[in-house]
Structures are given as structure tokens and as C-alpha cells.
Residue, then its C-alpha position, 0 to 999 in steps of 0.5 A: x170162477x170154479x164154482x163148486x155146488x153142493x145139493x142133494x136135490x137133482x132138480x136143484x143142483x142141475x139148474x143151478x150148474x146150468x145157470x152159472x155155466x151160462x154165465x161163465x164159470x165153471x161148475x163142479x157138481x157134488x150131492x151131499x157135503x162129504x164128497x164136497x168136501x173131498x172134491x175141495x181137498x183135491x180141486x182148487x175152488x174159488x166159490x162154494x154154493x152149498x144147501x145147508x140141510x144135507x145127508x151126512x155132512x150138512x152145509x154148515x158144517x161144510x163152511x166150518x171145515x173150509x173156513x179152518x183150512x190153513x190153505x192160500x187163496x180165499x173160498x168164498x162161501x154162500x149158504x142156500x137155505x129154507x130156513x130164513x129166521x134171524x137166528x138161522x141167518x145168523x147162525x150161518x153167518x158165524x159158521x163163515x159164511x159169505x153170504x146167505x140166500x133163502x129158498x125158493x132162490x131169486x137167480x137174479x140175486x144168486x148172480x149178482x151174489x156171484x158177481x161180488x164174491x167173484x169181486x172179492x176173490x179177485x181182490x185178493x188174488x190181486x193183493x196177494x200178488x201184490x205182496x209177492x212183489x213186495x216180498x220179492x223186493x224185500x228179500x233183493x234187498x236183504x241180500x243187496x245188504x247182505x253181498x255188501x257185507x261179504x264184499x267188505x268182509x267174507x268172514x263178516x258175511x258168513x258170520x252173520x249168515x250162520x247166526x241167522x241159521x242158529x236164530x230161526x232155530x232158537x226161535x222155533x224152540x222158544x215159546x214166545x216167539x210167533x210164526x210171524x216173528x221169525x222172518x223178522x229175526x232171521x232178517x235182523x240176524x242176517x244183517x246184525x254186523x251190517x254196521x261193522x262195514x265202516x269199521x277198520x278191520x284193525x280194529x274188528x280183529x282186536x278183542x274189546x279187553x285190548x281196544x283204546x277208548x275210542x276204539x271201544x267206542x267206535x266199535x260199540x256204535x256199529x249196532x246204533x249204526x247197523x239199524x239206522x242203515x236199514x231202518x231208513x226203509x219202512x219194511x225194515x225198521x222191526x228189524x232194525x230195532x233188534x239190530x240195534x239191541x243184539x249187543x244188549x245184556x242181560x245184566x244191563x251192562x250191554x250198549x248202546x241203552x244199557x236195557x236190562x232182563x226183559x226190556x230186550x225184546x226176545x229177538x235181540x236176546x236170540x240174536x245175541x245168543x246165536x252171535x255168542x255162540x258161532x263166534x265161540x266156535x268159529x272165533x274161539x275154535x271151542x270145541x262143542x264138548x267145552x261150550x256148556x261150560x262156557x254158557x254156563x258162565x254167561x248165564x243170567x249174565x250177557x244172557x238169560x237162563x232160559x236162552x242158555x237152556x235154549x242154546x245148551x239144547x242145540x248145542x247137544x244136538x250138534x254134538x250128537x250130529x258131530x258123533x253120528x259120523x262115527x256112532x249110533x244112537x241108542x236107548x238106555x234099554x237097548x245099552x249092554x256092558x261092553x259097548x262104549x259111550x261115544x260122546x260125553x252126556x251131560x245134563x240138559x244144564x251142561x253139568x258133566x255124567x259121563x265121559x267119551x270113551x266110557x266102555x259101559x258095564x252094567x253099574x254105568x248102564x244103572x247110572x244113566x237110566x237113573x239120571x234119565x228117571x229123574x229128567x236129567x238126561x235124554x232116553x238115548x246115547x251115543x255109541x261107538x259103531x265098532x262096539x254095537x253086536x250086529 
């Protein structure tokens, strides 16, 4: 183990390095709580033995800071200290403690209190293994499914690939989505159309208004079919509920449950945004500037309004990246008559301002700042580069 002590009396410190070399580990010697820290934030430790009454920062309060490092890897912590009450013991212990040994030390009992920390600390270095292999494995499998999908169908594959793109972005904008959610939905998003594979492509190149009934409803069952595919593995099946849901809508009126409004979970809303929106541009060939409109139609309808407003977000920010090739973005502040408006702004609805191409005077510049004061537009537009005074 590296063992770290922390003691701002010498005869302390010196004996217990000496001890815990003697039995094997590694020892780092530091003498108020300061530099224990500093040394923790640069040294990979496993264990801390640390006095709790020390000048500046005391072990406590050390304990507190280590227990709130968002790091991998288990510290364990052992609290030495004189005062032995109840309340101090439990004090100490609430603070993240490990656990706690009372002065004069029994090094008897240190050891055999090391020898149990060093136990858990190699459990855990030993699961955490474990879940590397297993999340290995999982993500092997993903993209087993994944490559089948392209084989099949290459436009099917890298569909699939950038709704999953577009899903992870949805999710980190939306707050209701959690950090562990994420690689659930990205997971689903990747594999939506798994269970497209059986399908003849005749068919899949058909828009649903021109199928036959028994074409409708063989093309409906690919979601029912994609989730039981991967939902017959164990670490799959959360993600095989959102296959199944991503053609839900929000109106109800979406297959194969018909489920409604916030009966369907945020991941499979997500996803069937991300699915809508690449297929309208790679599907559609609708250009960026003409998206806002479309969403708009399906808003409260194939999709809530509030992932509408997700989406018309992203879709201003792919618009912008589009314009950056030829443009620079600009503060209203910074706006001067003559320059021109290098992509249309809109309103964060999608409502229409102001359109490409607009050479900007000092009535339009007003306009812009107006709709910005009332939190309709962004502080910055686009500008044509030819147009900017260097």
C-alpha cells in the first residue's frame, strides 16, 4: 500500500513510518494537513493515517476534502486521535472516516487496522477490474450489433450512428437526464433500427403514407423486434425499453403502446427527436435554415415542446457552425452599419427576425439589440468576413 501519515509531532510521525515500512508499505511523511493534502492531489495514495488536532488544516477536515474528491480509486482513512468520547468517535466517523484509533496507539491494532483497510482497498481495485472487463464486453457487443446493421444496410448504420451523436447532445442539454443515464441512451440510439434488419428494403424505402397494411405493420413491429433482440442480454435490457418506445409520440398516436405525453421515458423522447431530426436532413436534404419550421409543426404533437426547444437550440448552433466557414460571430455591441448578416436569426421558437444577407444600418442593429433585451435572440450574430473593417 501507499500510505501516506500525516502528524505534526516528529516522534509520532518517525515511529509510525518506521513501523508501516517494516511491514511492507510504502510510506509519505507530511506534518500538518495542508501539505497532506497537496501531496494527495499529486501522489497516488491508497491509505491515510492522519492525527486529527493539527496546525492550519486538521485531520478532519482533511478527511472531508478527500471523501469529496470525485477521483477513482478508494482512499482509505484512519483517524488517530486523543480525544476518545462518543461524540468525537462519532464525529470523526461522519466526517468519512474509515476508521478511528485513540492515542496512546496500540500498534498491534494500527496493523491489524491496516491490514483491513489494505482488504478493502483491494476489493475494490479488484471489482473495479472486474467492471472494466464487463464494460469491455458490453461495449463488443454494441458494436457486434452495430457492424451487423451496417453490413445489412450502411445508410441504416450510419443513421443510427449519428442519432446517437445528436442523443448524447440532447441529453447533456435536458435536466432531467442524470450522468448515468447517458451511455443508456446513447446505447439505445445506436441500435433503434436494429430491428429494421429483417426488413425488405422495398419496403424501408417507401414512406409510411404509401405502404399497404401489412407493409405498415411489418415496418411498425421493428421497434417491438429491435428490443426483444438486444433485450435477451441482461446489461442491455434498459436500453432495450427505450428501443422499444422511440417511435412513441407525444399525442399518443405512436406505436407500438400508444403511450402518451410523460408516459414515455425522456430517453425514448430523446431518441426519437435525434431519429426525426437526421432524417429531415439526411432523409429530407431540408436545409438547416428551413428545420425550425418543420419542428415547429411537430411540436406537442410527434414531440414535446420542451424537446422541440431542445432541438431548435442545436439546430441554431448547427447553422452557426455551417455560417462560421464563411462568417464571424459578432456582439450586437460590436455591430456597425454596413456589415451583413451572414445567416438568418431567428428567435430561440424558430420564429423568423431577420434574414441572410441583410446589410445591417443603424435602424436593423436597434432591432436586433431590442429583440435580444427581451430574451428573444442570443447577445451574438453572424457576419460576413468580407464585410467586418480589420
Amino acid at each position: 500500500m501507499n500510505i501516506l501519515i500525516a502528524d505534526d509531532d516528529p516522534v509520532t510521525l518517525k515511529l509510525l513510518a518506521s513501523r508501516l515500512r517494516a511491514w511492507g508499505h510504502t510510506v509519505h511523511q507530511v506534518v500538518d494537513g495542508t501539505t497532506a493534502w497537496e501531496t494527495i492531489c499529486g501522489t497516488p495514495v491508497d491509505m491515510v493515517i492522519s492525527d486529527w488536532m493539527m496546525p492550519g488544516m486538521d485531520g478532519l477536515e482533511l478527511c472531508r476534502r478527500i471523501r469529496e474528491l470525485n477521483e477513482p480509486g478508494y482512499i482509505y482513512l484512519i483517524l488517530i486521535s486523543a480525544q476518545d468520547s462518543k461524540t468525537d468517535i462519532v464525529r470523526g466517523l461522519e466526517s468519512g472516516v474509515d476508521d478511528y484509533i485513540t492515542k496512546p496507539i496500540d500498534m498491534d491494532a494500527l496493523r491489524a487496522r491496516v491490514e483491513i483497510g489494505a482488504r478493502i482497498v483491494n476489493l475494490e481495485r479488484s471489482l473495479n477490474h472486474k467492471i472494466e472487463i464487463i464494460t469491455a464486453n458490453h461495449i463488443q457487443t454494441i458494436r457486434m450489433f452495430s457492424r451487423m446493421m451496417e453490413v445489412v444496410d450502411n445508410e441504416l448504420g450510419g443513421h443510427c450512428r449519428r442519432t446517437a451523436d445528436l442523443a448524447v447532445k440532447l441529453a447533456g442539454l435536458h435536466p432531467g437526464v442524470g450522468d448515468a443515464e447517458t451511455p443508456i441512451i446513447e446505447t439505445a440510439a445506436l441500435l433503434h433500427d436494429i430491428g429494421m434488419v429483417g426488413i425488405p428494403k422495398s419496403i424501408l424505402n417507401k414512406r409510411r403514407t404509401e405502404m399497404v397494411e401489412n407493409e405498415r405493420q411489418l415496418y411498425q413491429s421493428h421497434a417491438a423486434m429491435g428490443a426483444r433482440i438486444i433485450g435477451e442480454i441482461a446489461i442491455m435490457k434498459p436500453a432495450a425499453l427505450l428501443v422499444r418506445m422511440h417511435h412513441e409520440q407525444y399525442n399518443g398516436k405512436g406505436f407500438p403502446d400508444g403511450l402518451t405525453g410523460d408516459e414515455i421515458p425522456v430517453g425514448a423522447q430523446l431518441i426519437s427527436a435525434a431519429s426525426i431530426y437526421d432524417n429531415m436532413i439526411h432523409k429530407g436534404k431540408i436545409a438547416l435554415d428551413s428545420i425550425a419550421e418543420r419542428l415547429q409543426r411537430i411540436r406537442g404533437y410527434q414531440l414535446s415542446p420542451q424537446v422541440v426547444a431542445l432541438l431548435l437550440e442545436i439546430n441554431v448552433a448547427q447553422q452557426h457552425a455551417l455560417a462560421r466557414k464563411m462568417a464571424v460571430e459578432r456582439e450586437l455591441n460590436d455591430l456597425t452599419a454596413g456589415m451583413v448578416i451572414a445567416a438568418n436569426v431567428r428567435m430561440k421558437t424558430g420564429a423568423f427576425v431577420m434574414a441572410a444577407d441583410t446589410e445591417l444600418d443603424d435602424y436593423s442593429i436597434d432591432k436586433l439589440k431590442h429583440f435580444n433585451n427581451i430574451g428573444a435572440i442570443s447577445n451574438k450574430v453572424l457576419i460576413r468576413n468580407s464585410t467586418v473593417r480589420r
